[in-house]
N, C-alpha and C positions, 0 to 999 in steps of 0.2 A: 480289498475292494472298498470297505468300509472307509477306509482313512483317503485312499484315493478324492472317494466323494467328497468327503470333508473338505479335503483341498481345494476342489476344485470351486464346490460353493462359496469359500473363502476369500478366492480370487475373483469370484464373481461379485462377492461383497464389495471387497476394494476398488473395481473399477466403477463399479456402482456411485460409493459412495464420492470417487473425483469426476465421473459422470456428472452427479450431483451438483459440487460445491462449481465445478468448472460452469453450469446453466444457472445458477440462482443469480440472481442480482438484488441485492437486500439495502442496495444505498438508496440512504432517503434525499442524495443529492440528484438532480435532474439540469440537462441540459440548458433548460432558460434561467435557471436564479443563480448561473457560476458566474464568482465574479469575472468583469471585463480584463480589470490589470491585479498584480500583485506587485508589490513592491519588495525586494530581494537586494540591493545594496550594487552599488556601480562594477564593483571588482569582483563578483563573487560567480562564481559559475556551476549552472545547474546540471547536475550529475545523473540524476534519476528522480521522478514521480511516480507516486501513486498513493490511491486511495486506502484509509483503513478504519472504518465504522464511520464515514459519514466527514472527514478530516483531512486533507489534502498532507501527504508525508514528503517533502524534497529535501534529497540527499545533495547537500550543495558542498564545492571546494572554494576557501578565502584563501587564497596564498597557498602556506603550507599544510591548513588545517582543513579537515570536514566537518560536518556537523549536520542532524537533522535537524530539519523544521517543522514546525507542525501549523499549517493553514486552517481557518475556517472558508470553506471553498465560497461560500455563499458573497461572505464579505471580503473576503481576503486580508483578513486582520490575521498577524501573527501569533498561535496562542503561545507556545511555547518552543525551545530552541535547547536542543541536546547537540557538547561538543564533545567530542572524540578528540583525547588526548593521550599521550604515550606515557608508561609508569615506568 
């Protein structure tokens, strides 16, 4: 009976805590100061966005390769640029 309960609060934990993270909204980016355009390159095509700590993340494909980018959503300047390459 003891361990039963345990479990069950357990699982009560867990849905708790993606209850949680699933309603928080903790970006300090808002609707009116995103930039208008972003600039991304003529050939390249955007695969996936989304946000992470205030940063715009797009997973874009050039040709044969992908790579992420990292946006500041505000200005839309590129900070940084990670390429996924094969070893």
């Amino acid at each position: 009976m003891g361990s039963s309960l345990v479990m069950v609060l357990g699982l009560l934990a867990v849905f708790a805590a993606i209850f949680y993270k699933i309603n928080t909204n903790n970006s300090n980016v808002s609707a009116d100061n995103i930039a208008a355009t972003i600039a991304i390159g003529p050939e390249v095509q955007v695969i996936s966005v989304t946000e992470v700590n205030g940063t715009l993340v797009i997973l874009i494909k050039e040709g044969p390769t992908q790579a992420l980018v990292y946006i500041d959503p505000v200005t839309g300047r590129k900070i940084a640029r990670t390429d996924f390459v094969a070893r």
